[in-house]
Every structure is written in C-alpha cells, then in structure tokens.
N, C-alpha and C positions, 0 to 999 in steps of 0.2 A: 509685413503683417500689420493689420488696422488696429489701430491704441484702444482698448477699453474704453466705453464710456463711463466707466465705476472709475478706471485711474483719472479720465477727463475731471471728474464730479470730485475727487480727493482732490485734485491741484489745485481746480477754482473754490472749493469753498473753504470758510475756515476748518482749521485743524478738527474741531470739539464737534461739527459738522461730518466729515468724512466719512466717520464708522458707520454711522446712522443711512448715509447716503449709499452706500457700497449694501449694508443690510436692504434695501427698500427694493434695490437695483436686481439683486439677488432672489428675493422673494415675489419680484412683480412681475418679472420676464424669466422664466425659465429657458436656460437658452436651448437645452433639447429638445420644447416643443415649438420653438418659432415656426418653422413652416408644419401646420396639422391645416382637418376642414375646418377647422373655428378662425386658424387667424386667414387661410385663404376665402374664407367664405368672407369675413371682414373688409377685405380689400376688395374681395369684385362687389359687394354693396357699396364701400365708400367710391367704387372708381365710378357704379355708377350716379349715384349722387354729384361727382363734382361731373360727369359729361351735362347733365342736366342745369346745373349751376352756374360753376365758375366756365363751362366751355361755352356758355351762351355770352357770358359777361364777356370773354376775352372776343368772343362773336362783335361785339357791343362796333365794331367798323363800319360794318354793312349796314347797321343800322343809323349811323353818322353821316353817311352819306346819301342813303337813300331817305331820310326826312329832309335832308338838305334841301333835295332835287323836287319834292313833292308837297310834303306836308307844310315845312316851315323856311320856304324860299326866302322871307322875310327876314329870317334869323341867323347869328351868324354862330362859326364851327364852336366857339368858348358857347352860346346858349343853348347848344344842340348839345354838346358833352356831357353837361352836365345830369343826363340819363345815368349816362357810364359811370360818369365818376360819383355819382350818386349810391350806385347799385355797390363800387367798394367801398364807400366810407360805412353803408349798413353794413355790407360784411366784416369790416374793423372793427367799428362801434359796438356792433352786436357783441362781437366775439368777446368783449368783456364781461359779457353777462351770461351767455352761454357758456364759456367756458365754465364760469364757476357755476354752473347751474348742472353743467354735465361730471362736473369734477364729485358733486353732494349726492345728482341723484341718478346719474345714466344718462344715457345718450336717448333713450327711448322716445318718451314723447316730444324730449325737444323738436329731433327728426321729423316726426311724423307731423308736427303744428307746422313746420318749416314747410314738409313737403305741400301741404294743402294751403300755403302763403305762396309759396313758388305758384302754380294752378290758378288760384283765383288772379294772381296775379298779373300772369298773361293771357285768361279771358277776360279783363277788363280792359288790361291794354290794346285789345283787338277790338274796344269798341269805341276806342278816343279817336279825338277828334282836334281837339285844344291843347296848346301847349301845356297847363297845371296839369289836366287829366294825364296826360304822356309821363307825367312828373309823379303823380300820387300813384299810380298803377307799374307801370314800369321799373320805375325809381325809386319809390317809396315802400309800396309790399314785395314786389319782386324783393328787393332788397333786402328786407327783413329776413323775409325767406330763406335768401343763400345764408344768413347769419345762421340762423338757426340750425342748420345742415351742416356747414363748412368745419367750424372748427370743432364742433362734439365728434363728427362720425372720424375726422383726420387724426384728432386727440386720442379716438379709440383704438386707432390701428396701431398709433404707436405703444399702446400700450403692451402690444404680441409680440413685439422688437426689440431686440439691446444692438447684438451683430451685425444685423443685418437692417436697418433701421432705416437706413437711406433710401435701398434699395427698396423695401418695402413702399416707405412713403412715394419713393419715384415714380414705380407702379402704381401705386392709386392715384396721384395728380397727373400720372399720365392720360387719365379719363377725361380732365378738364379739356388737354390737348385734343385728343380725340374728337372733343364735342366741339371744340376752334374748329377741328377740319369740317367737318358735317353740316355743321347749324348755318354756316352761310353761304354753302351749294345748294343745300335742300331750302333754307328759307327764301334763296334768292329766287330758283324756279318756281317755287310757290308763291313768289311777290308777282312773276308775269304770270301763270297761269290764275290763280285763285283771287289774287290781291291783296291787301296788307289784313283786312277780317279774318278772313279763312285761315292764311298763312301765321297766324300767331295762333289761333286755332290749333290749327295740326301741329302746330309744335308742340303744345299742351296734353295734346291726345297723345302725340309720341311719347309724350314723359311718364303719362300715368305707371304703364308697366313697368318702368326704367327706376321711380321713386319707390312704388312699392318693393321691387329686389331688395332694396337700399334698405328701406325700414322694414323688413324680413330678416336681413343678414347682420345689419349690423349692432355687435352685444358686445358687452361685457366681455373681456376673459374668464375662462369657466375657476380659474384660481382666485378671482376675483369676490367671493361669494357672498349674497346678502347676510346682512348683522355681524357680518365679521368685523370685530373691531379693527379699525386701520389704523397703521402705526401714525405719530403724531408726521405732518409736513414739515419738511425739512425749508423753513422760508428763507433760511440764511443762501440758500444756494441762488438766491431772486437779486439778493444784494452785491454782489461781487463784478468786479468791473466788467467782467468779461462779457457778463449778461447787459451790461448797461450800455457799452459800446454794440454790441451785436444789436440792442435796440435801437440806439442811433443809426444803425445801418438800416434797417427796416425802414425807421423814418425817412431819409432819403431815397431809399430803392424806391420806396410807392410812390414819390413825388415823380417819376421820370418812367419807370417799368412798360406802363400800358402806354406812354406816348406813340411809338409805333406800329401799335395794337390799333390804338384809336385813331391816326391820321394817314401812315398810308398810304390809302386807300382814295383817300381825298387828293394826296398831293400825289396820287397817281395820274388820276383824274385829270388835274391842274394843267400836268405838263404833255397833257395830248393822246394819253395810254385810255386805250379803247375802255370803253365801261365795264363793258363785262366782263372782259379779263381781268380787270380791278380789283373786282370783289374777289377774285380765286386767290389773289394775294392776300388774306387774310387766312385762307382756309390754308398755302402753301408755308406761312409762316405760324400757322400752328401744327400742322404736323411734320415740320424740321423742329417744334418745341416737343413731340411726345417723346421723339429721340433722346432730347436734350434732358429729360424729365429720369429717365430712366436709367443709359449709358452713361454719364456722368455719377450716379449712386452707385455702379458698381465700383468706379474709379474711388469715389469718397469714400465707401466702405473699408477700402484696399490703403488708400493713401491719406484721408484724412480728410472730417468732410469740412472742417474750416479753410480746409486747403485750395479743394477744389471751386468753392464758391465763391472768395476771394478772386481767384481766374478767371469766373463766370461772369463777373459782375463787373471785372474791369474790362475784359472782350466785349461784352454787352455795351459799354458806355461809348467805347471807340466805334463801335459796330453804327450805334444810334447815330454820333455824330457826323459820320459819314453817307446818312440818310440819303439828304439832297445831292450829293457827288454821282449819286445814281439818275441819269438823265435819257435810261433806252430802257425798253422792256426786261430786257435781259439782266440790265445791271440792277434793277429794283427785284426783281426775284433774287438775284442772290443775295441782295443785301436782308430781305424779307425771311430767306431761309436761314443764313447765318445766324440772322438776329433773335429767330426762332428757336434754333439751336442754345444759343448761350442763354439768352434768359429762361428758357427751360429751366434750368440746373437752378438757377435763382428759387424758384419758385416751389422745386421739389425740396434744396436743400437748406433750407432756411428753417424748415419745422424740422429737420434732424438735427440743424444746430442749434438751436433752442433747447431741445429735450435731452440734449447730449449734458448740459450745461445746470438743469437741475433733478430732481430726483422722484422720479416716478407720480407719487401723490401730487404733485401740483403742476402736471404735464400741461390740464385746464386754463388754472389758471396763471401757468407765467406763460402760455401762448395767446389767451384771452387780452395777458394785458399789455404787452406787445404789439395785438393788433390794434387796441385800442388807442394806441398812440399812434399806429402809421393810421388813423382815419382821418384823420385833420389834412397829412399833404395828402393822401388818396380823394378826398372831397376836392382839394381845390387846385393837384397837379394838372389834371386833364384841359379844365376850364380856363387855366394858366395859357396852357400851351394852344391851347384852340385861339385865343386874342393875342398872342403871340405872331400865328397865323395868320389871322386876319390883318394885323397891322402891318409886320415887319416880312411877313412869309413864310414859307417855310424851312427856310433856313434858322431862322430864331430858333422854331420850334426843336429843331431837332438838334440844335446845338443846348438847347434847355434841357432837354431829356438826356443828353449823353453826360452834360456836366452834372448833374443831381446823380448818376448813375457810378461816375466818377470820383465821387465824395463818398456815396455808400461804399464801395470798393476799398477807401481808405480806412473807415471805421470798423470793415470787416476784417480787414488787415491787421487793424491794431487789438480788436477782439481777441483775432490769434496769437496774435506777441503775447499778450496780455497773461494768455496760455502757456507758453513755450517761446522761448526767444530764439528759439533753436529755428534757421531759417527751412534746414530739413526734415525735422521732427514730423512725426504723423500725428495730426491734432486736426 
C-alpha cells in the first residue's frame, strides 16, 4: 500500500509544521472526488497544452538537424542548440514567475497569454531567415510561451490529486510524449512537401483547436472558491533537506535529460543511418517515453514515487552513456526506445515529488522555484554537449549526459534517505 503524502509532509517538515500540513492536505484534495468531470476534464486540457508545448520542445531533434543540413551549414551543433535549449531555460525561468502568479490568481489568463505567445511564435519563425530572428521567434517567444502554459496548467492538476497524484500527472505529460511522437512525422513530411514556411504554418493551425480545449478546461478546483480566505502557506515545508537535495537533482537531470532528445538524430546521421529513418528516432523514443510517463506512476503510486524515479534516473544515465555502443540501425532504436522509456518516469515523476514534499498552498511556487534553478544547466547543457560533439564527438557527448544524469540519481537517492533510511520503505 502507497505511504500517504500527509505522512510524507509530517516526516519532512518541522514538528509545529505537521498539523497545519496534514489540515491543507485534507481540505485541498478530497480524496473521494479525485477522479469526477472537473479533475478529468483538467488533465485532457493540460495534456493538451503540453502536446502542443513541451511535445514540440522534446521534437526540438528534427529541428537540429534539419537547420544543420539547410539553413545554417556554416554553424555548428552547440550554435544550432541553442533554439532547444533556449526554449527550456524560458520554460524554467518563466516558471518562477508563473508559478507564483498562478498560485495569487489562477491559471486562467496566464494560459491563454501563453497560448497566443506559443502562435505568434511559430508564425514568425516560419518567416526567418537569419540566425537572431530563429533565436527571438523560436527561442525567445516560443519560449515564453511554454512558460506560461507549463507550470500554472500542471500545478493545476495536481491540485485534484493526493492518491493518485503520480498517475494523474503521468497522464498529462503523457501529452508531451504524445506530441514527441507526431510533431516530427507530420513536420518532417511537411518540410518535403510544403517547405520549412508552410510547415511551421500548419503546425500553428494544428494547435489553435488543441490550446483552446486547454484554456477551456483547465480551472480551478470547484473547493477552491473565489474570496475564500486560504489558510496561511506552510513555507517551512520549502526548507527541509529533502526538498533541497530533490532540487539539486533537478539541477543536474536538466543538464543531461534532453541530450539524446537533442543529438541522436545527428549522430545517427554521422555514422551512415539513412536520413529519413533518422528523424523517426526521435518520434520512436518519445512514444517508448508516453509509456514510461505513465506505467511507471502506477508503480510510484503503489511503491513509492521517490523510489521509482531514483531507478528511472540511474537506468536513464547508463542508458545515455551507452549511446554511441550503438553502431547499426537496430541498436540505436533500442537504445532510443529504452532511453525513451526511463526518462519518461523522470519527467512525469518529478512534479509528484515535489508536491509530495510540501503542502497544497505553495504547489506554485516550490515548483516555480525549482524550475528556476534547473534554468541555468537547461540554457547551457544542450550547448555544452553539442561543442562537445563538434570537438571530441559523440562519445564525449553522450558520456556527458549519462554522467550529469548519474549524479542527479544520487541526490535523488539521498532526497529519499533523507525521508526514510529504511532501504524498503515506501516513500
């Protein structure tokens, strides 16, 4: 049976803390309405929100390599990343500010300014030409964008969640994965048939209906109610180790995460693997991650989510490092798949253990400012690893991404001791 997150929230924070946290937990998730149509209508708006977002970002491959080959022959894979890794440093950075922006006044309009930052976004980047413009359009508002979207509509779901919380969040960033698989089939055939204009185009046109669901569905809990005064925030539960090492893991998971998101594709390329099938490795290793997004939350539910992402995180780093080992078609899909699979779990269960860790009123912002810290290696891991490439190859690269990946695994680890020393405990 899955340990309470009220007991979780009583061992990490101080004693004089507890009652207060256990009260917030009680009153903000009732657990015999988690699954109704408010908190399922919730999760198919936020899942679609992140297919449109974060599933373009983890897309951000196809885009790596196809500027490579056209646009900017001249430039190499570290100045070409930096789209990518642009696009999650706003999503980090932002989220410091949206969170506490969704935490005072809703998720509402934050959503909806986001969704028409996403929009403009990508019909300006369908009319660049020049490296800045690729950077202010793609990089810059795109980016904003997903800030503004990611962490208010994800903050929201969990707030319909105690039990089931993992599973819940798994299901909605399963949308991200989803949009992996899609966005670089449909953009790739639209790059031959239309051309890079049209083909950012249509992606724009496919999103409008998809952002509107999104900022239609996603509210508030209906317990939630305007002018109700809300009990004071419990900030003690922001200071305790366990949250502080869980953020040092974040800082390091970002620095390494997307490296085989972002390359690849390229070091597919490299060692003689057809082009086209190239690009289908990015869409193959994000849907072995919707999997991994989802099936892994019921295990964490059941067993414990600090448990299972600790697992996820250190298969993830072995997985990465073993990148370049793969030298035939065959062996880079599985390692594409595998890799897809475990970092899934990373990605779904990281905002469960966060929110596990404090107490309802500041879901915002101790997830806002968490991300705000992994923005620094998310801005400069990609860029890292892309000159990494260019210099030493892509063995550097992938040996850089599983060790960053192998470090977060320890701070995750220690998060949970931190919890329970108990090596079988369910935490």
């Amino acid at each position: 049976m899955s340990q309470s997150p009220i007991g979780d929230a009583e061992k990490t924070c101080p004693p004089s803390s507890a009652e207060s946290v256990k009260q917030l937990q009680d009153e903000d998730t009732p657990l015999a309405s988690e699954w109704n149509r408010r908190s399922i209508l919730t999760i198919i708006g936020t899942s679609c929100f992140l297919f449109c977002t974060l599933g373009l970002v983890n897309a951000f491959g196809i885009f790596q390599a196809y500027y490579s080959e056209t646009f900017f022959t001249d430039k190499s894979l570290s100045a070409i990343s930096w789209f990518g890794s642009f696009n999650a440093f706003c999503m980090f950075a932002g989220a410091v500010v949206t969170g506490v922006l969704s935490d005072i006044y809703g998720p509402k309009w934050i959503i909806r300014a986001g969704s028409v930052m996403v929009l403009v976004g990508l019909f300006m980047t369908s009319l660049c030409t020049e490296y800045y413009q690729f950077f202010l359009a793609q990089g810059l508002l795109f980016g904003f964008g997903v800030a503004c979207i990611f962490l208010p509509a994800f903050a929201t779901t969990s707030l319909y969640f105690t039990k089931y919380r993992a599973l819940a969040l798994g299901i909605t960033i399963g949308g991200s994965s989803l949009g992996g698989v899609i966005w670089p089939i449909a953009i790739r055939r639209l790059l031959v048939e239309v051309g890079f204009g049209w083909a950012m185009r249509t992606a724009a046109f496919i999103m409008v209906p998809l952002l509107g669901i999104g900022c239609l569905t996603v509210r508030l809990p209906e317990h939630k109610k305007r002018g109700e005064k809300k009990p004071k925030p419990n900030m003690a539960s922001m200071k305790t180790g366990a949250f502080g090492l869980l953020t040092c893991f974040m800082f390091f998971a970002a620095m390494g995460l997307f490296v085989p998101f972002f390359f690849i594709t390229s070091y597919a390329i490299s060692i003689g693997m057809d082009p086209d099938m190239s690009f289908y490795l990015i869409s193959i290793l994000n849907g072995t991650s919707l999997f991994g997004r989802v099936l892994p939350g019921i295990l964490a539910d059941r067993y414990g989510r600090f448990n299972v992402m600790v697992l996820a995180t250190l298969f993830s780093g072995i997985i990465c490092c073993c990148m370049t080992a793969a030298t035939s078609m065959g062996g880079i899909i599985v390692i594409a798949a595998a890799y897809g699979f475990s970092s899934g779990a990373i990605l779904s269960l990281q905002g469960a253990c966060a929110t596990q860790l404090v107490d309802p009123q500041t879901y915002g912002a101790a997830m806002g400012m968490m991300m705000g810290i992994c923005s620094i290696p998310s801005l400069f891991g990609s860029p890292i690893a892309g000159e990494l490439a260019s210099r030493y190859g892509f063995l550097a690269t992938a040996e850089y991404g599983g060790a960053t990946l192998l470090l977060a695994a320890a701070f995750a680890a220690a998060s949970r001791l931190t919890q329970n020393s108990k090596l079988l405990a369910v935490v």
